[in-house]
N, C-alpha and C positions, 0 to 999 in steps of 0.2 A: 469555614461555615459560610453561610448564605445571607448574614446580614447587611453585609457589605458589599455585596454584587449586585451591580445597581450594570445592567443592559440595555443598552441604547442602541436605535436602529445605526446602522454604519459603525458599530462599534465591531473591533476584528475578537475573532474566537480563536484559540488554539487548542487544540482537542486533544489528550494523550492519554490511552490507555495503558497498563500497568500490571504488574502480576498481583498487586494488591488492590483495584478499582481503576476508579476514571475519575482526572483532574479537569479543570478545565480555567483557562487563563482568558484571560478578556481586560482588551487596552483600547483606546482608540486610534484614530489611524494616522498619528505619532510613533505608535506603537514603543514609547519611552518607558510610561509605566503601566503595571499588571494588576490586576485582581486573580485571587482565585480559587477557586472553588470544590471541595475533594476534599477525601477521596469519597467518591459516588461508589454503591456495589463496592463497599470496604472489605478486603479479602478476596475478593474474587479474582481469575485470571481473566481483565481485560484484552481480548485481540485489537478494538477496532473500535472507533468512537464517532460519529460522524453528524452534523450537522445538514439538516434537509431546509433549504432555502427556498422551495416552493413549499406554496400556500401559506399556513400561519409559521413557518419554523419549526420543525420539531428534530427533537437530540433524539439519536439511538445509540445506547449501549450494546454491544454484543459481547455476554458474560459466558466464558465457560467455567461454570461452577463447580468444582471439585466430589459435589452431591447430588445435586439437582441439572447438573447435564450443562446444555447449550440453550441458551434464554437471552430473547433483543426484550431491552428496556426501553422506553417510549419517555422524552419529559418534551412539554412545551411550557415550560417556566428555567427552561436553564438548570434544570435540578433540583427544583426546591419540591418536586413531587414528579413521581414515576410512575407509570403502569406497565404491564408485562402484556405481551400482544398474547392473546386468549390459545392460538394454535402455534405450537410451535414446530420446526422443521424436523420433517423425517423421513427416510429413507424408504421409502414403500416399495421402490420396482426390484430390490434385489434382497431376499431369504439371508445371506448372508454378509451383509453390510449394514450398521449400524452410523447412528452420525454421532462421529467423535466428539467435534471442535467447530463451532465457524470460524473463520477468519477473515472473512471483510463483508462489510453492506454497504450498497453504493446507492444511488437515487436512478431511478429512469427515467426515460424522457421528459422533456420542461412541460409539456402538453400531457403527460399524465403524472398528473402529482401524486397518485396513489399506487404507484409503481414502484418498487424497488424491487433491488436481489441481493442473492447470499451465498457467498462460497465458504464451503465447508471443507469438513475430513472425516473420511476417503474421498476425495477429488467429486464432489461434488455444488449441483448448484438448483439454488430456491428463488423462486419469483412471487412475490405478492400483490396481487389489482385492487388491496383494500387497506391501504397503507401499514401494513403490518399484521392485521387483528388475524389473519391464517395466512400459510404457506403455502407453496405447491412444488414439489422435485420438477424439474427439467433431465426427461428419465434421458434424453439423448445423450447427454453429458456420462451417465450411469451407464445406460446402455451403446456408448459408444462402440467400433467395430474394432476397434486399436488397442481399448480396455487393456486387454490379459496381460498385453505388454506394459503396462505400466506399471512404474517402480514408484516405495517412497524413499522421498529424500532426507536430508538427518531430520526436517520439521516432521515427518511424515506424509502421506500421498495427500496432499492437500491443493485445494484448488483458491489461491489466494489474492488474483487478480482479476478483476470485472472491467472490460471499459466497454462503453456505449458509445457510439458515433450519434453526437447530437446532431449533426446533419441527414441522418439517417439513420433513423432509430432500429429499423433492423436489422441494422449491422454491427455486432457484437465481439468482442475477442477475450478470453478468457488464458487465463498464464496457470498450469498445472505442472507443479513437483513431485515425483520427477516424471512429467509426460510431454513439455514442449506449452506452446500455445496452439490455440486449437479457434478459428475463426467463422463464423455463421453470418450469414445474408438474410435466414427468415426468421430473424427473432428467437432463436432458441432451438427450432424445429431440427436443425441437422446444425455437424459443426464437420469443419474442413482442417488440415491439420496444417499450420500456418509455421513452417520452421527451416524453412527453405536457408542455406545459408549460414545459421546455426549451430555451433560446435557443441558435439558431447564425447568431451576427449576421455569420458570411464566407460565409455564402450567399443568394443570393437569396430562399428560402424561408427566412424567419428562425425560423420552427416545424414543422421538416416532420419527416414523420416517421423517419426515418434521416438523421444525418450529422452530429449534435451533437459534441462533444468535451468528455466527461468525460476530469476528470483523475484523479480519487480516488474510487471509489464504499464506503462503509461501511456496515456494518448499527450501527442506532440503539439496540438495546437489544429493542427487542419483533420479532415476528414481521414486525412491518406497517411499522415506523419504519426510513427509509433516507434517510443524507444523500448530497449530492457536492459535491465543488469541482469544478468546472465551465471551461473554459475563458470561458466564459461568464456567469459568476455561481455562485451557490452555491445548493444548493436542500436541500427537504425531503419528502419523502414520505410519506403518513400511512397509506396503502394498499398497499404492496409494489409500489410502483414505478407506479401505473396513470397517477397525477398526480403533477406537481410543485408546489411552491409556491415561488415565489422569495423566498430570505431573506437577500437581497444589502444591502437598505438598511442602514445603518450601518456600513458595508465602509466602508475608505479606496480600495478596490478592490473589481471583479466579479471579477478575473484570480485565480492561487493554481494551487499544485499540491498540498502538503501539506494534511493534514488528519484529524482523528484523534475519536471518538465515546469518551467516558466509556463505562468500562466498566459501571456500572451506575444511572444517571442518562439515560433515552432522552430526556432535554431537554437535555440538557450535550452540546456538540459545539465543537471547535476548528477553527481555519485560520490561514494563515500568508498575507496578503496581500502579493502582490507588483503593482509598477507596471507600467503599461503606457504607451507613446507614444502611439499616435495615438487616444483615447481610448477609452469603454469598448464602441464599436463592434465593436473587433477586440483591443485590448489584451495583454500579452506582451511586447512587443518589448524592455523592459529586462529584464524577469528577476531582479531583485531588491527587496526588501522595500521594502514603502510607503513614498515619501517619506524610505529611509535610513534607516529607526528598525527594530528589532528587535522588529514586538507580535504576540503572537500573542493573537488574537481567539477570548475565549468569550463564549459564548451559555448563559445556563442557563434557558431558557423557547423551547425551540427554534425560534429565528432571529428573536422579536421582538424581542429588545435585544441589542446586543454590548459587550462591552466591552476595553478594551486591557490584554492583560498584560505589564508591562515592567519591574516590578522586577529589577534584575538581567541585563537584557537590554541590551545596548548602543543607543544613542539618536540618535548622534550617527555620520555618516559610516559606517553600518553597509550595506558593500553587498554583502547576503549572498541566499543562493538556498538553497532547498532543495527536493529531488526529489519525485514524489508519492507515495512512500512513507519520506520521512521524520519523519516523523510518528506517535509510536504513545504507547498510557495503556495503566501497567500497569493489577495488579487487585487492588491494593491498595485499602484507606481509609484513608484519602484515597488517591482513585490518585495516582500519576505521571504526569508529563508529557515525552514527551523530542522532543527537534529533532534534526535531523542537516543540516549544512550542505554543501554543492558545494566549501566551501573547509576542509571539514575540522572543525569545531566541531562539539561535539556538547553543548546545553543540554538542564538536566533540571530538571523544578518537583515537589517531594516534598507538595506542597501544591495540586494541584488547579489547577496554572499563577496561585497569585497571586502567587508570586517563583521568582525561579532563579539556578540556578548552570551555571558550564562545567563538566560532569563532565571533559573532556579536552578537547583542542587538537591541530592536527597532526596529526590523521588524513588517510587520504587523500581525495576527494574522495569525499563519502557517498552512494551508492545512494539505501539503505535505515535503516531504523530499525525494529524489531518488539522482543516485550518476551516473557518467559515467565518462571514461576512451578515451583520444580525440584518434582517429585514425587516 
């Protein structure tokens, strides 16, 4: 409950959607002890929870309701009261697609604070200029030339990554399963297919140019630096997506969905390897962490060396999973680290992931993971 959530400016938020609502934790920047808050939108399936740090702060929810469809919630009190943005998102330019699920809302540029966007399912994506209160499809995304070939993946064809080059707002790149990432210059208006490099070892064309399966796409710190966890491997981009570089060696795995970039370190990048069956040809089929151990893998020289972080992390008969967005670094220094698990755990490293603790237990089965900083 909300009597005891007392928010202060500089105080840190950790944001976690849930297949039962959306929690939300809040410590200061110690980050020793917690408050918290939830579940918000009890029952509902949370994808995606995010806090918007221009202008006054405002929380979004993005609920896929089991009734009433796909609905972003709006609170500027931290939860203690909600409104639903009046229009909500839908699919207009094509007769025969409907919008499933969203799965993430991100904020746009710092200079328009009433900007955001939304990737949904069937692989699409929404832009708002009025902080939410109506939507609008980005029918390029819909009406892409590549479309027919695209497959979905076990989450379904969903378009789950957004990143904005704050140095150049429009320039955009967006991570679609299973379609690859797909990269735009004018804002939205056309996108370019950004996969150069890129293995998709369940098809015949193991490099073609559409059909890969990113599972997490993140911006690395500079304009040009972008990682992924990949269905595939993990990669690196030193060019704004043109090439990839594969920086899978020293994985216990290529497989993973989580995955999360230092905030201000564009060589520091994490993932959470998960095992696969039938090797790393096609890999996935268990779905949980390497070999049963709990390590979450940095890199501080982007992708030539990894190393395992498992202080504190369970070692033994650990057969945990987590979503590709559960994974996120505050913006602290030292940042933060936090996991969100399929079974409910949610681990956090106040030290740049070289130990951790269980901030909580018993949540429900986690989404999402994101992190905000109160202003």
């Amino acid at each position: 409950m909300l009597q005891n959530f007392r928010a202060e400016t500089g105080n840190v938020m950790v944001l976690v959607g849930t297949r039962k609502g959306a929690f939300v934790f809040l410590s200061d920047a110690d980050r020793r002890s917690w408050q918290m808050s939830g579940p918000h939108w009890v029952g509902s399936d949370v994808f995606h929870v995010m806090y918007d740090e221009r202008g006054d702060g405002c929380l979004y929810v993005v609920e896929n309701n089991p009734i009433f469809g796909a609905q972003i919630h709006r609170s500027l009190d931290f939860g203690a009261t909600w409104d639903t943005t009046s229009e909500g998102p839908s699919i207009d330019s094509s007769s025969s697609e409907t919008l499933n699920r969203i799965w993430q809302i991100v904020t746009g540029p710092l200079d328009q604070p009433d900007v955001l966007y939304l990737g949904g399912e069937p692989a699409c994506l929404f832009v708002t200029r009025d902080g939410g209160d109506t939507w609008s499809e980005i029918e390029s995304i819909t009406k892409h030339p590549t479309r027919e070939v695209w497959v979905p993946g076990f989450g379904g064809m969903c378009l789950h990554s957004i990143v904005i080059d704050k140095d150049s707002p429009k320039r955009m790149w967006v991570g679609v399963s299973a379609a690859g990432v797909f990269r735009s210059e004018d804002g939205g208006n056309s996108w370019i297919p950004a996969n150069n490099g890129t293995r998709a070892d369940f098809q015949p064309d193991r490099f073609p140019e559409v059909g890969q399966c990113p599972h997490k796409l993140v911006a690395g710190g500079t304009s040009t630096r972008l990682f992924q966890q990949n269905h595939c491997g993990v990669y690196r981009s030193d060019d704004g997506g043109k090439h990839w570089i594969d920086i899978s060696d020293g994985l216990p795995s290529r497989f993973g969905l989580a995955a999360a970039a230092h905030p201000h370190d564009a060589e520091t990048f994490y993932v959470l390897p998960e095992d696969n069956a039938l090797g790393d040809d096609v890999g996935g089929e268990k779905r949980f962490v390497s070999d049963a151990k709990m390590r979450v893998f940095r890199t501080r020289n982007g992708g030539a060396d990894w190393e395992a972080m498992t202080e504190g992390l369970p070692q033994n008969h650990a057969y945990l999973h987590a979503m590709r967005d559960g994974m996120a670094t505050d913006a602290l220094d030292p940042c933060g680290v936090y996991v969100g698990t399929s079974t409910g755990q949610l681990y956090h490293s106040r030290d740049e992931g070289d130990s951790w603790e269980l901030l909580t237990d018993l949540l429900p089965p986690i989404n999402s993971v994101e992190t905000g900083i109160i202003v």
